[in-house]
N, C-alpha and C positions, 0 to 999 in steps of 0.2 A: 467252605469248599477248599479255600485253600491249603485251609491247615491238613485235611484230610489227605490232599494231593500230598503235604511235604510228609507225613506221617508215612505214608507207601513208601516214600522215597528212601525214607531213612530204614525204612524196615528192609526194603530187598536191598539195600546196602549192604546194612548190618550181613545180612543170609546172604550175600555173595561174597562177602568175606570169610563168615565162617565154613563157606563151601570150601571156597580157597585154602584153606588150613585142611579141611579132612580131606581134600585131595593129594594136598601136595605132604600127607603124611608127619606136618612138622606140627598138629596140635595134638595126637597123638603123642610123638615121640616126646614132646615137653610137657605135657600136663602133668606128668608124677615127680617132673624137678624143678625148675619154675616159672610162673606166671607171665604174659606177655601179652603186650596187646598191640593191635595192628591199625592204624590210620587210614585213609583214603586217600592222604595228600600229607607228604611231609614237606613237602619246599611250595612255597607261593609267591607270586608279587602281586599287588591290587595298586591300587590309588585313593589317596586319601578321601572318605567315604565309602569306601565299596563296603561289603558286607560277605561273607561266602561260611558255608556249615562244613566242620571238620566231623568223620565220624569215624566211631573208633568201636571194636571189636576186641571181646578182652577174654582169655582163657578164664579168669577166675568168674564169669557169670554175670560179675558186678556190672551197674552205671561207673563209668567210672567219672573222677573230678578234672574239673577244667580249670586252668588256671594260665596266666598271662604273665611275662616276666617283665614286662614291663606294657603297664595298662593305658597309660597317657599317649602311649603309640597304637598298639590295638587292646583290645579288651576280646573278652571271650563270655560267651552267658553259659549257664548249668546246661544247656542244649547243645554245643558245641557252635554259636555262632558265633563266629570271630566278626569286629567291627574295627576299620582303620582310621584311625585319628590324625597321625602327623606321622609326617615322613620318618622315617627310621627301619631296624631290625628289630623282631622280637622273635621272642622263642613261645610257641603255647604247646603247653604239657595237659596229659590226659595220663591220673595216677589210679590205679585199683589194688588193692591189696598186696601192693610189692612189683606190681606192673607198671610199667612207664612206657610212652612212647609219646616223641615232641617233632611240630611242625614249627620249620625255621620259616614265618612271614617278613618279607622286605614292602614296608609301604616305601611308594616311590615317593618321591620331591613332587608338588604340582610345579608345573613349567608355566609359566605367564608369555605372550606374547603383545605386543604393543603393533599395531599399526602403520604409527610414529614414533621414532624418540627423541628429534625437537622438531617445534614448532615456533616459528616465528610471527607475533602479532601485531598490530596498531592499537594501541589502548582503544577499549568499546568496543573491540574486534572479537570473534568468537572462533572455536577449532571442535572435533569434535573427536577424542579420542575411545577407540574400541581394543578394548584386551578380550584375549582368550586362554582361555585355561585346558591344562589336558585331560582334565576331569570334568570339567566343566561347573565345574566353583564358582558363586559369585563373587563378583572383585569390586573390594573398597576403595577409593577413591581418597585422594588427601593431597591437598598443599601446604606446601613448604612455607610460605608467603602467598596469604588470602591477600594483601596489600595491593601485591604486584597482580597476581592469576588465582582465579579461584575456579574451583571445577565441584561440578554436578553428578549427583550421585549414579549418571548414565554415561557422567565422561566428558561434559560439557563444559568446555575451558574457556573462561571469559576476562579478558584485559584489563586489569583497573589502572595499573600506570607504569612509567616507563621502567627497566630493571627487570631481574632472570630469576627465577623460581624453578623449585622440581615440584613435578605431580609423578606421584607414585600409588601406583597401583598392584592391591594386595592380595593374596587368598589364601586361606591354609600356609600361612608363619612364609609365602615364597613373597616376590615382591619386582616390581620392574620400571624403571621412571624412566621422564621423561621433562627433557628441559626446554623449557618456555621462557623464551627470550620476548620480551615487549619493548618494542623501537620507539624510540623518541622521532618526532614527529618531524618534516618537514616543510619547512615552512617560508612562503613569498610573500611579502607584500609589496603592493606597489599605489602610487607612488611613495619614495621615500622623501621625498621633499613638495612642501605646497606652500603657496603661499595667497593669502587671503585678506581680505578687510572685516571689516568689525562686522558680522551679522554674516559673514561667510560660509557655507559650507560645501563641504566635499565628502563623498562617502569611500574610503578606502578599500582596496581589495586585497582578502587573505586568501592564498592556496594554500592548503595542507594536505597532507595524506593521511591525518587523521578525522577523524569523523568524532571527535570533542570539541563544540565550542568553544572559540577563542576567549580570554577576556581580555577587556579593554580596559588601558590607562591612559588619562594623560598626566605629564609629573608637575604642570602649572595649569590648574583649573581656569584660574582667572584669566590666561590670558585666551585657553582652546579647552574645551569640551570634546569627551567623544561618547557615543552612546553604544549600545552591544550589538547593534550590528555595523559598526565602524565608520559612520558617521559624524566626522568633526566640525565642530562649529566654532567659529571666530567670535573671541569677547571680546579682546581689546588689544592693541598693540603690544607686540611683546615675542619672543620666540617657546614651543613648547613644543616637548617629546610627546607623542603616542605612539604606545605601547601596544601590541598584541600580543598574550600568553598562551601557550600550549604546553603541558605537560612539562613547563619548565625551559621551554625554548621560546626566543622570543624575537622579535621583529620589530624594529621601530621606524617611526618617521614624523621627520623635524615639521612643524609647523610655523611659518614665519607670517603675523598678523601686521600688517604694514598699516603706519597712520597715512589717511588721507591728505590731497589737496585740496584747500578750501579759497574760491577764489567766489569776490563780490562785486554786483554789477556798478557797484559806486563805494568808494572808499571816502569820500567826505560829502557833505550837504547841507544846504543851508534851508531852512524851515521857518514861517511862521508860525506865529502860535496858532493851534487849529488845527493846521494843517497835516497831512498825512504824505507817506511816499512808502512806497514800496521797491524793499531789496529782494535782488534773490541770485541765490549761493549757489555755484558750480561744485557739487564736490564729487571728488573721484571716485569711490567706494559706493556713490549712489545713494546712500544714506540720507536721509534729511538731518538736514543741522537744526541743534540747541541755541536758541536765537535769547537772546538776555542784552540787557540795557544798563549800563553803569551808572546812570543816574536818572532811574524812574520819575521823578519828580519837574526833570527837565521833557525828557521821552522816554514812550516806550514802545514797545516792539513785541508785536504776537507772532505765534507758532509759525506764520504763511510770510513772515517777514513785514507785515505792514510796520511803518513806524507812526505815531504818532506824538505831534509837539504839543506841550502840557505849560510851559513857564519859557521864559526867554534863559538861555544857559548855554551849557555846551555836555555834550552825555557822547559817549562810547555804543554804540551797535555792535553785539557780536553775535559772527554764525559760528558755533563749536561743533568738530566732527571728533572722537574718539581723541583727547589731545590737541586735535587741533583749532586756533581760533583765527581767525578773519576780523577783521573790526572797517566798520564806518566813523568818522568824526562827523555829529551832526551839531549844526550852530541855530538853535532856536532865537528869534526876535521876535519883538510886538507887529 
């Protein structure tokens, strides 16, 4: 149906051209010196895709031939339909037996327009860029640096880390970008100073304004641990940094593991053999003390501080906290 429809079209064209010529006397007066033919349209402008039919009326009777002076711009098929490619000038010619006559086509530039043309993010952050085109072209999408921003083939621009990239957006050879800047994060924590005994902990606090999990260091394991949600635990006396990292920014805070005071309810005693006594150790950090005996043989001494006398002698009691030791002298006899 349609093609019948463009078939009429092209016909009462053609016949209203050639009415035009025996009206106006002038295919008369030239048919016996020579040949000419007549267009519908010699100047145009379209937009990259459009399409439009040139038609042509020609004294010598002929079809005449179509042809494109440059086809990578527009093209023309044996029907007169011109097709526009990329922006530029072309000339298309319609030739018949010594006849000529040419339509000068301007395809225009597509024009891109952008939304935005920067955007500022937090790494893990998203934006969502919309182009428009005057033809209405789809536009490709591309990053400069996928590293830093990477974007989706609807435009969807996502932060991987700190640093400035272009997203440029393209259609028919035109092209329009846009700079994406990703902020380096900022970042609190507090406390910056703690301090703790062996078996300690404190869970730290980070603000950021980014939404990337922190990681967490400490730079002396053995004396402070920390775990990933900031978390620090006291191992042993000693000073250490924790660390939290964002995108390269970072926060620290000293940890200072203090040895205890280890104080005993009797620092010397005298013992029969047999006999038992029981010590017990004050120590600061709360911790229970490492209770050990220097000479098992004379006495000795379990976890709860009991002591017990084994041989007549003399033996060392100690309570040990992280470092620290406490001692009893005890004097065993018969």
């Amino acid at each position: 149906m349609f093609f019948l429809k463009r078939s009429k079209l092209l016909i009462l064209s053609v016949c209203t051209l050639i009415a035009a010529l025996f009206l106006s006397g002038e295919f008369t007066a030239h048919a016996k010196t020579a040949p000419f033919i007549l267009l519908n349209c010699y100047s145009k402008q379209v937009n990259i895709g459009d399409s439009f039919y040139l038609i042509a009326a020609s004294t010598t009777g002929k079809r005449p031939a179509w042809s494109s002076s440059n086809s990578s711009i527009a093209s023309v098929s044996s029907s007169g339909k011109v097709t526009a490619k990329k922006a530029g000038i072309v000339t298309i010619r319609a030739k018949s037996k010594g006849a000529e006559a040419s339509c000068t086509v301007k395809v225009n530039k597509t024009k891109i327009t952008l939304n935005q043309t920067h955007v500022s993010l937090e790494n893990g952050t998203t934006a969502t860029l919309t182009a428009t085109t005057s033809n209405g072209s789809p536009v490709k999408w591309k990053s400069q640096k996928k590293s830093i921003a990477a974007v989706s083939d609807t435009g969807l621009v996502t932060a991987k880390k700190p640093g400035e990239t272009t997203i440029t957006a393209s259609a028919d050879g035109s092209s329009i970008t846009c700079t994406i800047t990703v902020r380096k994060p900022k970042l609190t924590l507090t406390p910056t100073r703690i301090t703790l005994y062996r078996k300690g902990s404190k869970r730290l606090s980070l603000q950021s304004s980014s939404q990337i999990p922190p990681t967490w260091k400490s730079n002396r394991r053995s004396v402070a641990t920390v775990d990933d949600k900031g978390v620090v635990t006291a191992i042993k006396h000693g000073t250490a940094l924790i660390t939290a990292t964002i995108d390269g920014v970072s926060k620290t805070c000293e940890v200072v593991v203090e040895q205890p005071s280890v104080t005993l309810s009797q620092t010397e005693a005298s013992l029969k053999k047999g006999e038992t006594l029981t010590l017990t150790a004050k120590v600061s950090s709360g911790n229970a003390p490492v209770w050990s005996s220097s000479n098992t043989a004379v006495a000795t001494v379990s976890s709860k501080g009991v002591i017990t006398a084994h041989q007549p002698g003399k033996a060392y009691i100690y309570a040990a906290e992280d470092g620290v030791k406490s001692r009893c002298t005890i004097k065993v006899s018969e």
